[in-house]
C-alpha angles and dihedrals in degrees: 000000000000087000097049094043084046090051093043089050091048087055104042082057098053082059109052078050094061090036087056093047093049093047086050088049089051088046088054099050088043093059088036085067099041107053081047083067100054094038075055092055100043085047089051090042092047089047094052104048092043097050095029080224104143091185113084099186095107090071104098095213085071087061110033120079117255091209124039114169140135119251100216139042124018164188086114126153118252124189134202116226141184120212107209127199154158117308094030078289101166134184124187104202121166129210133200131178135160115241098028135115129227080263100046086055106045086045095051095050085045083056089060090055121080116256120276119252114221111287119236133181105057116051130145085226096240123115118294093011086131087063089063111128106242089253096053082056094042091056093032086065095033093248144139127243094254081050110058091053092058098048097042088041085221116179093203133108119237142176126242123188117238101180131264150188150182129333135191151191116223121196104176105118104316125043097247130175101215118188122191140152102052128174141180127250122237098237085050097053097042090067098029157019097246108152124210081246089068091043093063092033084055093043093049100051086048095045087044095061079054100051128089109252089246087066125097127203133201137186126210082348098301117115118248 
């Protein structure tokens, strides 16, 4: 009986561990989106002030959806991705289809964005340097994505690739979004720490704004 009651607190314990960790991820997504929204505002703020131009509209993270995901089936791949702008302005969206690759993924929510015009202010000076994708510059000038907007002064949106994972729909009983499997993207690690943890935490406070309140989310198979 001693052994049994030993074993049931050890493991009581253990719980209340991974419950704690869980509860810090979600924390964590949770700043991270906050503190979005105010680089957004002083973006907005800066932009304004600058241009004397009062309407925002033209800022392509007003028009574009933060959560894109379909809503049967799996596993299906998600990604995480940060819409960069003028101004330091910044998105994190996040996309999930059956059927799609990481690519797929990453090329339908580009097509939502307006089209690029030609980049100037960091160029290796060779033929074609101004065709470049904004990652192989980045990585060209050692810098990171954020960076690079604010050396180069673009007014362009861009994409940056955050990480991602798996995502699935699970029927038994209850109508429940799992995600599972993240990872973390190069160009994101070789700026930060950012740990495939963060990236579903992340996910799953973004895909939760998305989701019907009858539906329920878990991440790495514990309920959120």
């Amino acid at each position: 009986v001693n052994k049994l009651n030993s074993r049931a607190v050890k493991i009581l314990l253990q719980q209340n561990k991974l419950e704690k960790q869980v509860n810090e991820l979600n924390s964590r997504a949770a700043k991270i989106l906050l503190q979005q929204k105010e680089l957004e505002k002083q973006a907005t703020n800066r932009f304004r002030d600058s241009t004397g131009i009062l309407n925002q509209e033209d800022w392509i993270g007003n028009r574009i959806e933060t959560v894109e995901v379909d809503d049967w089936g799996g596993p299906f791949r998600f990604v995480l991705l940060k819409v960069l702008g003028r101004a330091g302005k910044q998105q994190i969206i996040v996309r999930g289809r059956n059927y799609c690759s990481e690519a797929t993924l990453v090329a339908n929510a580009q097509r939502t964005m307006e089209q690029p015009a030609p980049m100037t202010g960091l160029s290796d000076g060779g033929a074609g340097s101004h065709d470049r994708t904004m990652e192989e510059l980045a990585a060209k000038a050692g810098l990171s994505m954020e960076e690079l907007v604010a050396k180069t002064g673009l007014s362009v949106e861009f994409l940056q690739v955050m990480g991602g994972g798996l995502m699935e729909w699970n029927q038994d009983g209850e109508r429940r979004l799992c995600l599972h499997s993240g990872y973390v993207s190069v160009s994101e690690c070789r700026h930060r720490t950012t740990q495939p943890a963060e990236i579903l935490s992340l996910a799953g406070v973004l895909a939760k704004q998305g989701l019907p309140v009858t539906c329920k989310l878990s991440i790495n198979g514990r309920p959120q």
